[in-house]
C-alpha positions in Angstrom: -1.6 -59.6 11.3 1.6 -62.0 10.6 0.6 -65.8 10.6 1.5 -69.2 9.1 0.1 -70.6 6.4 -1.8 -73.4 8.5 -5.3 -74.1 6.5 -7.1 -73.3 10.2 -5.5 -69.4 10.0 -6.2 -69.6 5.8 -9.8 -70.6 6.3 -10.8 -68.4 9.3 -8.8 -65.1 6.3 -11.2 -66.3 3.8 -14.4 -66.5 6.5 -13.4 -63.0 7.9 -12.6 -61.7 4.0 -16.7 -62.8 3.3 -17.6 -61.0 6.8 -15.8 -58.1 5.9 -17.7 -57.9 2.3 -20.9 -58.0 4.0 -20.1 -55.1 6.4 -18.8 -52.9 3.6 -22.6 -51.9 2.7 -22.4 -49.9 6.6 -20.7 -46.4 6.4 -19.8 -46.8 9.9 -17.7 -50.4 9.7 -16.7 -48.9 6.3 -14.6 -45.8 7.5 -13.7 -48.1 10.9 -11.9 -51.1 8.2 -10.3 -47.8 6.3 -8.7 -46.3 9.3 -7.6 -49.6 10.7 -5.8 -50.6 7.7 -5.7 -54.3 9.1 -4.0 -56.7 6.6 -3.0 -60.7 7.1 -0.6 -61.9 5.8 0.7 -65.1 5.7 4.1 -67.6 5.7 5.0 -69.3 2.6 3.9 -72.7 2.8 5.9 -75.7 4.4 7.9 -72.5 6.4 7.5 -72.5 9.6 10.8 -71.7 10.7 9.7 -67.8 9.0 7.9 -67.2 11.8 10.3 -66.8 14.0 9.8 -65.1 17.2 5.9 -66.4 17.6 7.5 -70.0 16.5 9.8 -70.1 19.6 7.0 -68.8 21.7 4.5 -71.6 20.6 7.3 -74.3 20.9 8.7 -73.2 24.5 4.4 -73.5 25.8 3.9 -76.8 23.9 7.4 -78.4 25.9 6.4 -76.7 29.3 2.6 -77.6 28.5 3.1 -81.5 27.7 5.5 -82.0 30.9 2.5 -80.1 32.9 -0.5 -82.4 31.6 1.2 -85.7 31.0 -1.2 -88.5 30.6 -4.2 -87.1 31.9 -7.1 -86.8 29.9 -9.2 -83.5 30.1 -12.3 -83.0 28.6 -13.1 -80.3 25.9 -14.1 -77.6 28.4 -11.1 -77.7 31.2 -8.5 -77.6 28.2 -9.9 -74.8 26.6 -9.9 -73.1 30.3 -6.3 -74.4 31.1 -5.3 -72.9 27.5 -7.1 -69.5 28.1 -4.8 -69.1 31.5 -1.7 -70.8 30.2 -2.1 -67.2 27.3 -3.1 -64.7 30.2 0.0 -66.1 32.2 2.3 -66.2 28.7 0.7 -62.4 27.7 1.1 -61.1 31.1 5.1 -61.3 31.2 6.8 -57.5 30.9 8.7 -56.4 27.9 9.7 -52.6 29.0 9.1 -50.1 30.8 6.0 -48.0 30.3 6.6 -45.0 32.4 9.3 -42.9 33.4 7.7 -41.7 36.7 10.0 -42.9 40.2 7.0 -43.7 41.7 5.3 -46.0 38.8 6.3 -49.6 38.5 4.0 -50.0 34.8 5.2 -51.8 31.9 4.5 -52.5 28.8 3.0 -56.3 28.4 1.4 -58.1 25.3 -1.8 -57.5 27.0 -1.7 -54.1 26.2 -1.7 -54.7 22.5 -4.7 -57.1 22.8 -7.3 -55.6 25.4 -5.4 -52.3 26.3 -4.1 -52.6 29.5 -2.7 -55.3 31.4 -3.9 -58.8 32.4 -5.6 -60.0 35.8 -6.5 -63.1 37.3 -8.9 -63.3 40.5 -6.2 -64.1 43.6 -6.5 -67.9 44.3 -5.5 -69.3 47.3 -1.5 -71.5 46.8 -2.5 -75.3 47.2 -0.5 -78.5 47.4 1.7 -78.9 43.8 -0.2 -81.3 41.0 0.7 -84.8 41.9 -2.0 -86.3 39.5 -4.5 -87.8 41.9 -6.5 -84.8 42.5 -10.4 -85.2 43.2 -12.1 -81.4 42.5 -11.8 -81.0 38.5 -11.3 -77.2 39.1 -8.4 -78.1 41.4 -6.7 -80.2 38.9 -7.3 -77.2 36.7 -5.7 -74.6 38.8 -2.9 -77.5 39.8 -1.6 -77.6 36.3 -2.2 -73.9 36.0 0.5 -73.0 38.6 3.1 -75.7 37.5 3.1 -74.3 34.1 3.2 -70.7 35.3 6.0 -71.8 37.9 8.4 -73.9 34.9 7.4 -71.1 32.3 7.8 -67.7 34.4 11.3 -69.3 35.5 12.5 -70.1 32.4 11.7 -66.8 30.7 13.4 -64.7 33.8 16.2 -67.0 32.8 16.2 -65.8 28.8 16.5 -61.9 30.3 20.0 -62.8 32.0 21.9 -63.6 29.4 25.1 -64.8 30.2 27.2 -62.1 27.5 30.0 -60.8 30.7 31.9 -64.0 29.4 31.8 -62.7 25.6 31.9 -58.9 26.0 30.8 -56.5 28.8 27.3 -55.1 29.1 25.8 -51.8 30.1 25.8 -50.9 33.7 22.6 -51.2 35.9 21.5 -47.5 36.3 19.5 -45.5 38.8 15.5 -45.2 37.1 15.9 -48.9 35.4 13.0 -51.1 36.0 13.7 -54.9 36.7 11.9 -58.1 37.8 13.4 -59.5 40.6 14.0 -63.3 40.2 13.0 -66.2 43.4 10.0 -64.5 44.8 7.2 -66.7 44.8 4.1 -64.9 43.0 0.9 -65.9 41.6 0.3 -66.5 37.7 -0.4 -63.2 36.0 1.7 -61.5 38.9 5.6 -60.5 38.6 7.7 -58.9 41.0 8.7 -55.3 39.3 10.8 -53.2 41.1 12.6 -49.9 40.3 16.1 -49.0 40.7 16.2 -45.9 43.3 20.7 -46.5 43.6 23.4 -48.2 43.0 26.6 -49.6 44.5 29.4 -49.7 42.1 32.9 -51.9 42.8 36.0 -50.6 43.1 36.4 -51.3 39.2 33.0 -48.9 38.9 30.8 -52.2 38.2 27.7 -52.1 39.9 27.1 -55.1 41.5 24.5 -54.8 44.4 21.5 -52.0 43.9 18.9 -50.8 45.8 15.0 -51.2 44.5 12.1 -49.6 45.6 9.0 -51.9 45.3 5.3 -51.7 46.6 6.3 -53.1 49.4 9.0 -51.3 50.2 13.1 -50.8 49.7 15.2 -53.7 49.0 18.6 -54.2 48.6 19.3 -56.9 45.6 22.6 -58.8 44.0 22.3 -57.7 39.8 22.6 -61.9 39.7 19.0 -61.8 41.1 17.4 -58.9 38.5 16.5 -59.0 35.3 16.8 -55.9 33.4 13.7 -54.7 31.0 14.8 -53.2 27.9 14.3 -49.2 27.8 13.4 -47.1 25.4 17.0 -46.2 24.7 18.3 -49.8 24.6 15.2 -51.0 21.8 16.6 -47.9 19.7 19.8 -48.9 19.9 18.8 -52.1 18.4 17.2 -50.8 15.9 20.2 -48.5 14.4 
């Protein structure tokens, strides 16, 4: 485990460190600590900036999260629920493909490194946007829940299309790729994944236009509208 050195994440080390002691004396939790191998470690203090890729995560849900509550006032309970859905929505979003199977549309989420498979939320029916003047509690709740998965969802489709055809040319879209398919309306939790079954190259041999297969069926897409996952091949690539 990879932290910063706040005193909240130093204390809870030192309360699970005591925890730990304790269970040593069963052989069970012994052998289970042995083979897990689990160590924290921590920042330097006054170094935030080392964290790096949780940093920007944190600081792109506190700017979306602030616009989302704005001056109202929640009590102890409905922020603690709006924050447990804010991290199924962020810990739902795909990172690559999970399967190399046509017919299976599976990625690889952060949920799958926390429970083991991938996040759900109970369907809700769409309701009017958050204008602040809401009566039901639960509504307010689920109000703020949707504008943050709406502003956040959108801007992290927009992070996958980066803009490098201006700077130097990028890898064509091939047939097998999975993508998420930008400007279709889904619920928090829920992205629109779709495989890549063909492709329609240019007359310079760039592929422009593709054809998906989805759940619901075939669709025929613009590449300006897809966001490509990173494959297996691509994250070694990186790597070397």
């Amino acid at each position: 485990m990879s932290s910063d050195n706040g005193t909240n994440f130093v204390g809870a080390e030192k309360e699970l460190r005591i925890a730990f002691q304790r269970c040593m004396a069963d052989a069970k939790l012994r052998s289970f600590f042995a083979d897990s191998n689990i160590e924290w470690r921590f920042n330097p203090p006054s170094a935030p900036h080392m964290g790096g890729y949780w940093e920007t995560g944190v600081k792109r849900i506190k700017y979306h999260l602030k616009r989302v509550l704005g001056a109202t006032l929640l009590s102890y309970e409905e922020f603690n629920t709006l924050l447990t859905e804010v991290e199924a929505c962020v810990n739902s979003r795909p990172l690559c493909d999970n399967s190399a199977a046509a017919n299976d549309l599976e990625v690889l989420t952060p949920g799958h490194f926390i429970i083991g498979e991938p996040l759900k939320s109970i369907p809700e029916p769409e309701g009017q946007g958050f204008c602040g003047n809401l009566r039901q509690r639960w509504q307010t709740i689920s109000a703020m829940r949707r504008h943050f998965w709406r502003r956040w969802r959108d801007e992290y489709l927009v992070s996958l299309q980066r803009r490098t055809k201006w700077f130097r040319s990028s890898r064509n879209i091939e047939e097998g790729d999975v993508v998420a398919v930008c400007n279709e309306p889904t619920p928090p939790t829920k992205w629109t994944l779709a495989r890549v079954t063909k492709c329609h190259p240019g007359a310079d041999g760039r592929v422009r236009v593709v054809t998906l297969k989805t759940p619901q069926g075939e669709l025929v897409r613009p590449i300006v509208k897809l966001c490509l996952l990173p494959t297996k091949g691509d994250i070694f690539h990186e790597e070397v």
